[in-house]
MMTF fields as JSON, N, C-alpha, C and O atoms, coordinates in Angstrom:
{
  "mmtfVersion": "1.0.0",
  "mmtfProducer": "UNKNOWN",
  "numBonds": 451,
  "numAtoms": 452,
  "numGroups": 113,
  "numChains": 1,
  "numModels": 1,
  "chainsPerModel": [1],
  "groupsPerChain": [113],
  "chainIdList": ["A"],
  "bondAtomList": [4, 2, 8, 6, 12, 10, 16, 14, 20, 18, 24, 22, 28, 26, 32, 30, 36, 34, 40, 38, 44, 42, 48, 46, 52, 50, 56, 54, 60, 58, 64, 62, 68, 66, 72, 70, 76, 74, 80, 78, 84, 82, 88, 86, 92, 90, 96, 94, 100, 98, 104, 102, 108, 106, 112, 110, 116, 114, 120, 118, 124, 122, 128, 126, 132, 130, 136, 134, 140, 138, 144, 142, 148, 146, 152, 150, 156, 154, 160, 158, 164, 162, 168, 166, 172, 170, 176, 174, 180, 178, 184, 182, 188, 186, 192, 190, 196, 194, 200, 198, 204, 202, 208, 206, 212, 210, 216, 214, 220, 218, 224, 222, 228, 226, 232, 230, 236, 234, 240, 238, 244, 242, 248, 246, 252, 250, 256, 254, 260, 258, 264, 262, 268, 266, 272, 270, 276, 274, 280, 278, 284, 282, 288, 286, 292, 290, 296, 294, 300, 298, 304, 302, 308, 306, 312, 310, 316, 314, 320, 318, 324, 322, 328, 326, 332, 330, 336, 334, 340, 338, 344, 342, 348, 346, 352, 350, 356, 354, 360, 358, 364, 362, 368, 366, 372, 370, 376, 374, 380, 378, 384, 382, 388, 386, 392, 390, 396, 394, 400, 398, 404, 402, 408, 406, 412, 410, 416, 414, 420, 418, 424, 422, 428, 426, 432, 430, 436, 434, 440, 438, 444, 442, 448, 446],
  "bondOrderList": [1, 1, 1, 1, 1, 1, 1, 1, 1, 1, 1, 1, 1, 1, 1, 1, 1, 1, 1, 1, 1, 1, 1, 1, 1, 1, 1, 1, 1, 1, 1, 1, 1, 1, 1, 1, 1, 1, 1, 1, 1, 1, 1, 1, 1, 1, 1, 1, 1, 1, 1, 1, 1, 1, 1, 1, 1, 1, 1, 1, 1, 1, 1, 1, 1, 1, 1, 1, 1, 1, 1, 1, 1, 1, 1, 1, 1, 1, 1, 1, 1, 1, 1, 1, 1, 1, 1, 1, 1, 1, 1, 1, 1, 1, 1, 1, 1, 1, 1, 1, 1, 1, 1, 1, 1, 1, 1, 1, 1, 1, 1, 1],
  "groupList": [{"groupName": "UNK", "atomNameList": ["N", "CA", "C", "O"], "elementList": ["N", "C", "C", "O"], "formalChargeList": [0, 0, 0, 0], "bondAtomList": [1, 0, 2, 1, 3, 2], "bondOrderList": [1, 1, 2], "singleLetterCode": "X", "chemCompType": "L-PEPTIDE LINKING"}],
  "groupTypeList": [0, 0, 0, 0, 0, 0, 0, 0, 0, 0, 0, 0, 0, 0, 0, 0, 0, 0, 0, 0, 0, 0, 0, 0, 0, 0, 0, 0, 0, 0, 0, 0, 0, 0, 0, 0, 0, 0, 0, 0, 0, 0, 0, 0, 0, 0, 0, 0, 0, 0, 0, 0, 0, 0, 0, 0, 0, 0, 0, 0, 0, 0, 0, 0, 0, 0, 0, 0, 0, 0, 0, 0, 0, 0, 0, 0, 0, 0, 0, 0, 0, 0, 0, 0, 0, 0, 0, 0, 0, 0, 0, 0, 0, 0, 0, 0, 0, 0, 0, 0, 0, 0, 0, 0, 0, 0, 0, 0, 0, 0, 0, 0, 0],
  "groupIdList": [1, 2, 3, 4, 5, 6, 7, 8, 9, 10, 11, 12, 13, 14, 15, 16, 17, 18, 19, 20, 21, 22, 23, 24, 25, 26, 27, 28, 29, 30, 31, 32, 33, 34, 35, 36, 37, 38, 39, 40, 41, 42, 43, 44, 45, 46, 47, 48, 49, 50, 51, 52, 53, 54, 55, 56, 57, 58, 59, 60, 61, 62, 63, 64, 65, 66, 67, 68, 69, 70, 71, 72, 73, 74, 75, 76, 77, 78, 79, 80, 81, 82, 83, 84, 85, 86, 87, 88, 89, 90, 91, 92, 93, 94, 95, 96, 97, 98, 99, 100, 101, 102, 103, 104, 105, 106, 107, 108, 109, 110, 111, 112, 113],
  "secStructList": [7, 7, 7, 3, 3, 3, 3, 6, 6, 3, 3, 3, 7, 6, 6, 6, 7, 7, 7, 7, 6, 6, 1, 2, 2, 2, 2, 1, 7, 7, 3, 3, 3, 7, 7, 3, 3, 3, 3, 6, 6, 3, 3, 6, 6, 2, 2, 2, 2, 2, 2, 2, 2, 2, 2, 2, 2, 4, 4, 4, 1, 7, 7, 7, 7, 1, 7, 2, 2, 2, 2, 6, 6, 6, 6, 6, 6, 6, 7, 7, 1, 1, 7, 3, 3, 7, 7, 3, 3, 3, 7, 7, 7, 1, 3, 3, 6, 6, 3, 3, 7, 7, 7, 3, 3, 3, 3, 3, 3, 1, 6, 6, 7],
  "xCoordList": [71.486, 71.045, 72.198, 72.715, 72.69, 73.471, 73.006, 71.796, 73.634, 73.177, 72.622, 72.859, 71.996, 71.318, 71.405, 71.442, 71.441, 71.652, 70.553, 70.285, 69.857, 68.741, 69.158, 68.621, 69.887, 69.777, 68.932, 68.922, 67.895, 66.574, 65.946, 65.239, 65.93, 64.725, 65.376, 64.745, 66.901, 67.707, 68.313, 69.026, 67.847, 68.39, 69.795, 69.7, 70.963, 72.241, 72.691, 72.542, 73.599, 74.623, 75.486, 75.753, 75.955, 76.932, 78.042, 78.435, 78.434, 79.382, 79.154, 79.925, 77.574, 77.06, 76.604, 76.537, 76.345, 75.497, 76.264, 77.486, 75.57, 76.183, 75.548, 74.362, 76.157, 75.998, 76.956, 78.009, 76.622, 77.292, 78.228, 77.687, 79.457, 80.74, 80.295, 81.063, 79.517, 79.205, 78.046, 77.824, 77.161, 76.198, 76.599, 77.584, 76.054, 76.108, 76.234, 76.684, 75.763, 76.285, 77.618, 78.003, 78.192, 79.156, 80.132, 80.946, 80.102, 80.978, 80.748, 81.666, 79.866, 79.618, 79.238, 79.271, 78.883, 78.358, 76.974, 76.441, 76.275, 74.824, 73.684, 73.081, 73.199, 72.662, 71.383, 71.3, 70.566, 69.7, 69.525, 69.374, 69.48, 68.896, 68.465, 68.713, 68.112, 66.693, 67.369, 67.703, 67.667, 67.676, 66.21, 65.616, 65.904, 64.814, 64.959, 66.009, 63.953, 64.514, 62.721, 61.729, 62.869, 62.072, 61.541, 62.312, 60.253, 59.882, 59.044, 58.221, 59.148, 58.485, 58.2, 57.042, 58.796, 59.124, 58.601, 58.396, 58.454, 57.941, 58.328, 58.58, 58.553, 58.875, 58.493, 57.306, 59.059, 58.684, 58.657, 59.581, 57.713, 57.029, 58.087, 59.052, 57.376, 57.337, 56.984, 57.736, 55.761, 55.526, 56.152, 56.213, 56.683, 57.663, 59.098, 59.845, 59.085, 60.762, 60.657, 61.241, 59.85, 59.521, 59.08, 59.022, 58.602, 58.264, 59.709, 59.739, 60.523, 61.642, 62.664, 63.497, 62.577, 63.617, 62.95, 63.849, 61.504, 60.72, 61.315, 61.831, 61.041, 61.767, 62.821, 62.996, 64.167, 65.388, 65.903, 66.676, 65.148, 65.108, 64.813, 65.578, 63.668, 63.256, 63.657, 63.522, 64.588, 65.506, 66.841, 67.424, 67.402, 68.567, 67.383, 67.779, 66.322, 65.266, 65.929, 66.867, 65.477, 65.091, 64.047, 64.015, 63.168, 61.796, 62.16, 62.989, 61.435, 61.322, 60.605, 59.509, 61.076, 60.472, 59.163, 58.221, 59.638, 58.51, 57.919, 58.297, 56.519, 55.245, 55.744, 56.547, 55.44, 55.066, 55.223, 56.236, 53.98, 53.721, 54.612, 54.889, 55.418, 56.705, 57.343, 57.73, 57.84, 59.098, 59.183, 60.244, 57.738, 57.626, 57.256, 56.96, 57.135, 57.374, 58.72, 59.216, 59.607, 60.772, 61.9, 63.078, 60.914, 61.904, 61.552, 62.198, 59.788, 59.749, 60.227, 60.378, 60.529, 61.084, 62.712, 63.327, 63.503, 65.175, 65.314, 66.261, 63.852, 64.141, 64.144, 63.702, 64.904, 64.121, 64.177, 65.03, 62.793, 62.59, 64.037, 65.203, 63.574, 64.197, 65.378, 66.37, 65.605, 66.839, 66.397, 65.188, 67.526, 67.376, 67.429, 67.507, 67.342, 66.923, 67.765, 67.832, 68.262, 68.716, 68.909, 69.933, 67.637, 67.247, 68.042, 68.115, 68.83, 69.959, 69.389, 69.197, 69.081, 68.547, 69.736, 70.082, 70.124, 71.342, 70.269, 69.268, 70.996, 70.726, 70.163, 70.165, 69.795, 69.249, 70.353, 70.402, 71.09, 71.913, 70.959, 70.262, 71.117, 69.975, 70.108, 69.148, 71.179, 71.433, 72.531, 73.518, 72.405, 73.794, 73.224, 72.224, 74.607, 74.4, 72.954, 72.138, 72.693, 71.583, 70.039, 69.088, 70.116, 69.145, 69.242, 70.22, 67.276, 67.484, 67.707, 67.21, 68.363, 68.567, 67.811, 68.007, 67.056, 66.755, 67.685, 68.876, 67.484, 67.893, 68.235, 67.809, 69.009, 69.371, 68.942, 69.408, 67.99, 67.938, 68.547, 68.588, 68.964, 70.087, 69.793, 70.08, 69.275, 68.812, 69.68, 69.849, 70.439, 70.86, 70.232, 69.684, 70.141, 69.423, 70.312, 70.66, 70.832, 71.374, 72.357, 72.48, 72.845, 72.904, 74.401, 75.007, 74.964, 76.408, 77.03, 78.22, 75.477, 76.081, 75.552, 76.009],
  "yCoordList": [33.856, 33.042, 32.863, 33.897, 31.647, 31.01, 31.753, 31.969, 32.096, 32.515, 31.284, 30.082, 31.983, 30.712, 31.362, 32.584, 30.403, 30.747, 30.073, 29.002, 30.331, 29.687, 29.907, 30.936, 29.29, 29.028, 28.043, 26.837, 29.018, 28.37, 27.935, 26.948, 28.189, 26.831, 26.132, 25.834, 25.67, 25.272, 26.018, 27.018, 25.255, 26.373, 25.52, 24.299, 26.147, 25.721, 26.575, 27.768, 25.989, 27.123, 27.783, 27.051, 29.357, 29.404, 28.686, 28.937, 27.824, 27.085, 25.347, 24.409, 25.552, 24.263, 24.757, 24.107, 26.359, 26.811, 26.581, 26.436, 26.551, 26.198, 27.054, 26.845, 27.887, 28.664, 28.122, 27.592, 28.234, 27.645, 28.581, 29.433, 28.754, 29.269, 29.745, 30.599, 29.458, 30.119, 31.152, 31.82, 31.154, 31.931, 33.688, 34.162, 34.262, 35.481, 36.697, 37.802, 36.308, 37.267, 36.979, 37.545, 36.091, 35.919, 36.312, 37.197, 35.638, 36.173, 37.865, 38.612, 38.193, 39.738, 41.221, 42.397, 40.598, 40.937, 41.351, 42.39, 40.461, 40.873, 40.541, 39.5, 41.348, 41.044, 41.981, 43.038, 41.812, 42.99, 42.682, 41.462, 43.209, 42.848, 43.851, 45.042, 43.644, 44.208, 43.815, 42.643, 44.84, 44.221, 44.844, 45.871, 44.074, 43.894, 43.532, 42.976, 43.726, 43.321, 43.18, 43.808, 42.147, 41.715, 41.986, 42.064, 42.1, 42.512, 41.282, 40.69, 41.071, 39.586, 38.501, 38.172, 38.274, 37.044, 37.114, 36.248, 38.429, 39.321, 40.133, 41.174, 39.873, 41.216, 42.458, 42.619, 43.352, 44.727, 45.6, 45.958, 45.702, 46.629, 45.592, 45.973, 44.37, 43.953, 44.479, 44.931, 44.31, 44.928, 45.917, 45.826, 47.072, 48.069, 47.438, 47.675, 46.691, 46.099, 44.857, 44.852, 44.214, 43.755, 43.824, 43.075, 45.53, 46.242, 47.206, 47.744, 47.259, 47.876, 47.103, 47.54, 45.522, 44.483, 44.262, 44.125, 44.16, 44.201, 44.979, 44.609, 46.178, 47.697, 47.767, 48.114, 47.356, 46.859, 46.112, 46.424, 44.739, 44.218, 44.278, 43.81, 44.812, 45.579, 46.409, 46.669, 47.218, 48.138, 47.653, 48.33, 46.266, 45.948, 44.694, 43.602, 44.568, 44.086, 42.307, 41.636, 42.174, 41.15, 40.561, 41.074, 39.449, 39.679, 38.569, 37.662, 38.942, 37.855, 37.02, 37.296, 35.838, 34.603, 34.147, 33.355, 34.934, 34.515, 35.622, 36.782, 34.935, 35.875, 36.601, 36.178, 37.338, 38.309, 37.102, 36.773, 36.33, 35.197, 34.408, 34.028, 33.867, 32.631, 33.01, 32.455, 34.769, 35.19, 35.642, 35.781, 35.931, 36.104, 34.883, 34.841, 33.739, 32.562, 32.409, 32.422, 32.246, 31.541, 32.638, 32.533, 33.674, 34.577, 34.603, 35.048, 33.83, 33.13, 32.155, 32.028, 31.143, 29.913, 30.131, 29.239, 31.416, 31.561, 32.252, 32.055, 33.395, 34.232, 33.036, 31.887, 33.873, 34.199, 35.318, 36.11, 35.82, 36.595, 37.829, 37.651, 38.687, 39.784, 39.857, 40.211, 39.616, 39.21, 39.916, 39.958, 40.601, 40.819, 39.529, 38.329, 40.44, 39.355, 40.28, 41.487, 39.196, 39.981, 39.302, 38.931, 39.224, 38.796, 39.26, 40.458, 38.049, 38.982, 37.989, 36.819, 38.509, 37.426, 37.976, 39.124, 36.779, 37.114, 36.639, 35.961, 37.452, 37.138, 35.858, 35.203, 35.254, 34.016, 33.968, 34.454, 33.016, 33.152, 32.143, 31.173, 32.526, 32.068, 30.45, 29.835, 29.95, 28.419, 28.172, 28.908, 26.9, 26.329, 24.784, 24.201, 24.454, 23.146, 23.026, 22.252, 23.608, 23.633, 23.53, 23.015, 24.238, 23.686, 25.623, 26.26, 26.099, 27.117, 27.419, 26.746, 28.307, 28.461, 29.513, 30.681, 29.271, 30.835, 31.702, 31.448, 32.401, 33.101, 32.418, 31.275, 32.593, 31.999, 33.169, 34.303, 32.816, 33.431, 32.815, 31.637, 33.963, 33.525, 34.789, 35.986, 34.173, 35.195, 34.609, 33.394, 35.383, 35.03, 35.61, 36.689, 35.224, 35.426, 35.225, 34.079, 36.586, 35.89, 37.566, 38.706, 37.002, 38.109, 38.39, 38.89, 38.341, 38.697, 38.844, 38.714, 39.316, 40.29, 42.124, 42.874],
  "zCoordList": [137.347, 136.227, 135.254, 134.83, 134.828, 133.673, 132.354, 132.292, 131.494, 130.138, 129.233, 129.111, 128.826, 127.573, 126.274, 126.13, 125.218, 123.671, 122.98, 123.524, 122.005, 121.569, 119.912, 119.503, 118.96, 117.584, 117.094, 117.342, 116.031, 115.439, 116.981, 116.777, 118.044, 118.421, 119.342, 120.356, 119.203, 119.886, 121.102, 121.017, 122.51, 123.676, 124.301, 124.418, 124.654, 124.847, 125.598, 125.333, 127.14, 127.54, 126.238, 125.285, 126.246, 125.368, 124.6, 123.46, 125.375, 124.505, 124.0, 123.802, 123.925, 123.308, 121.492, 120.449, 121.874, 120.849, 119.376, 119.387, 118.177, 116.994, 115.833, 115.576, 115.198, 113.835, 112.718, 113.071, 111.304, 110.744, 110.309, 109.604, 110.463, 109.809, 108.196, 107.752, 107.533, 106.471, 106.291, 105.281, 107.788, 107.994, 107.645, 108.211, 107.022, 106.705, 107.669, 107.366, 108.872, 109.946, 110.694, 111.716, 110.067, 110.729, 109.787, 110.049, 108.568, 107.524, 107.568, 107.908, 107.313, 106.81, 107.703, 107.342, 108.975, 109.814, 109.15, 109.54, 108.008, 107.353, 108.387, 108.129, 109.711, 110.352, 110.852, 110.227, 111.679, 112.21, 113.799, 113.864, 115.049, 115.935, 117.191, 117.004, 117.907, 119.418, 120.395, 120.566, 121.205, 122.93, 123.73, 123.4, 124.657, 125.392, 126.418, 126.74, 127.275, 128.634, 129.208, 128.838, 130.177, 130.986, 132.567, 133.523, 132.644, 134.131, 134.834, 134.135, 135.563, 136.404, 134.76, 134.503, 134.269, 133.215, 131.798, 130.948, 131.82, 130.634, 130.218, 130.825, 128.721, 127.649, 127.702, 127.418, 127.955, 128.075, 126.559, 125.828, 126.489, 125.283, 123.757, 123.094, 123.726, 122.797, 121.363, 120.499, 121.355, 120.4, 119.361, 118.135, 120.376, 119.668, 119.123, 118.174, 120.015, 119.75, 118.015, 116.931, 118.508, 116.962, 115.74, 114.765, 116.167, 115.007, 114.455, 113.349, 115.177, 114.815, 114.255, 113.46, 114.824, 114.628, 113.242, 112.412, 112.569, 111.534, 110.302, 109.248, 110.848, 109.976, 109.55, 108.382, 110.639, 110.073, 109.006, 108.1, 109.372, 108.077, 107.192, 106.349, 106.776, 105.445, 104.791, 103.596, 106.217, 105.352, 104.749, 103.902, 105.273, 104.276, 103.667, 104.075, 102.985, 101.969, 102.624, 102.193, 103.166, 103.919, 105.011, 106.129, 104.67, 105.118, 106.538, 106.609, 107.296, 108.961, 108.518, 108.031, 108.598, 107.951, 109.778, 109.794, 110.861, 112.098, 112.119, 111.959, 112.431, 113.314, 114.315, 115.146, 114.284, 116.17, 116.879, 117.495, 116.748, 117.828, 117.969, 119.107, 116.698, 117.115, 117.772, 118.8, 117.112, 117.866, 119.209, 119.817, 119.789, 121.553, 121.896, 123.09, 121.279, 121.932, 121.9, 123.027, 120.868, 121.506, 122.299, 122.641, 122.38, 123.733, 124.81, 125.759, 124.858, 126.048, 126.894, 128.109, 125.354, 126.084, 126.274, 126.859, 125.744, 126.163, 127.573, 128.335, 127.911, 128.99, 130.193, 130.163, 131.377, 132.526, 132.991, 132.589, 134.463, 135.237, 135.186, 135.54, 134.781, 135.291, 134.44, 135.076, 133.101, 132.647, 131.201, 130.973, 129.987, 128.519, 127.902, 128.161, 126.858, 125.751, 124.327, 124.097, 123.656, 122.2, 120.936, 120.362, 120.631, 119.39, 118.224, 117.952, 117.31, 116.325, 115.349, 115.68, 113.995, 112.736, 111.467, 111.191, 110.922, 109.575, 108.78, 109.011, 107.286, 106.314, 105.801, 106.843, 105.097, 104.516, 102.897, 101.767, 103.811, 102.028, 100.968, 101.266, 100.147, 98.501, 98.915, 99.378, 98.731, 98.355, 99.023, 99.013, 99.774, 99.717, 99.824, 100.242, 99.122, 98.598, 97.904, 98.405, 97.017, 96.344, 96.787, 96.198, 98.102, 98.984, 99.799, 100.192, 99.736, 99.714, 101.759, 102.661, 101.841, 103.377, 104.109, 103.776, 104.966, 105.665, 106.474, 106.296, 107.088, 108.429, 109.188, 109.023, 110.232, 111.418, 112.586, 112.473, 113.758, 114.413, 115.971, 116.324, 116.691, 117.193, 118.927, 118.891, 120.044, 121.095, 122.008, 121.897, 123.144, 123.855, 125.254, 125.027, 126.639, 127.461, 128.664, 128.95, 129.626, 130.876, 131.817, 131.368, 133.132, 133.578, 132.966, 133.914, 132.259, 132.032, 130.826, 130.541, 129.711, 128.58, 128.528, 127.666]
}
């Protein structure tokens, strides 16, 4: 299996994928994230993993702007069969360009990380 990259929502081989150079995990490394891994095309013990990826963030006081439910959807739609998963979410910087910004969440999916 080819790797896949999924920013916000957006799924891309690796070198289609796009973060913005001012994003906070990139500048700061201000980030939190989960590896997971999959059995016949399913998340293995979800739950725990997004309750920890949850916890993290709260502990540098930053809230997950997705549900449980969004976020095992769109690691449904990055996986495949038999393959991890690694959900990484940055910071939400306040403003830019006067316009407030969230998180960037950012999963990559494939046999060769």
């Amino acid at each position: 299996m080819s790797i896949r990259v999924n920013v916000n929502g957006v799924i891309t081989p690796p070198g289609e994928a796009k973060i913005s150079v001012l994003d906070h995990g990139l500048l700061f490394g201000d980030s939190v994230y989960e590896t997971l891994r999959t059995y016949q095309g399913k998340p293995f013990l979800f739950s725990r993993h997004f309750a920890r990826l949850k916890h993290s963030a709260d502990g540098i006081q930053f809230r997950l702007p997705w549900t449980r439910e969004e976020t095992l959807d769109q690691i449904r739609r990055t996986l495949g069969p038999g393959v991890g998963n690694r959900p990484v979410v940055t910071r939400p910087k306040a403003y830019r360009q006067n316009r407030p910004v969230g998180p960037t969440l950012i999963m990559n999916a494939g046999s060769d990380w």
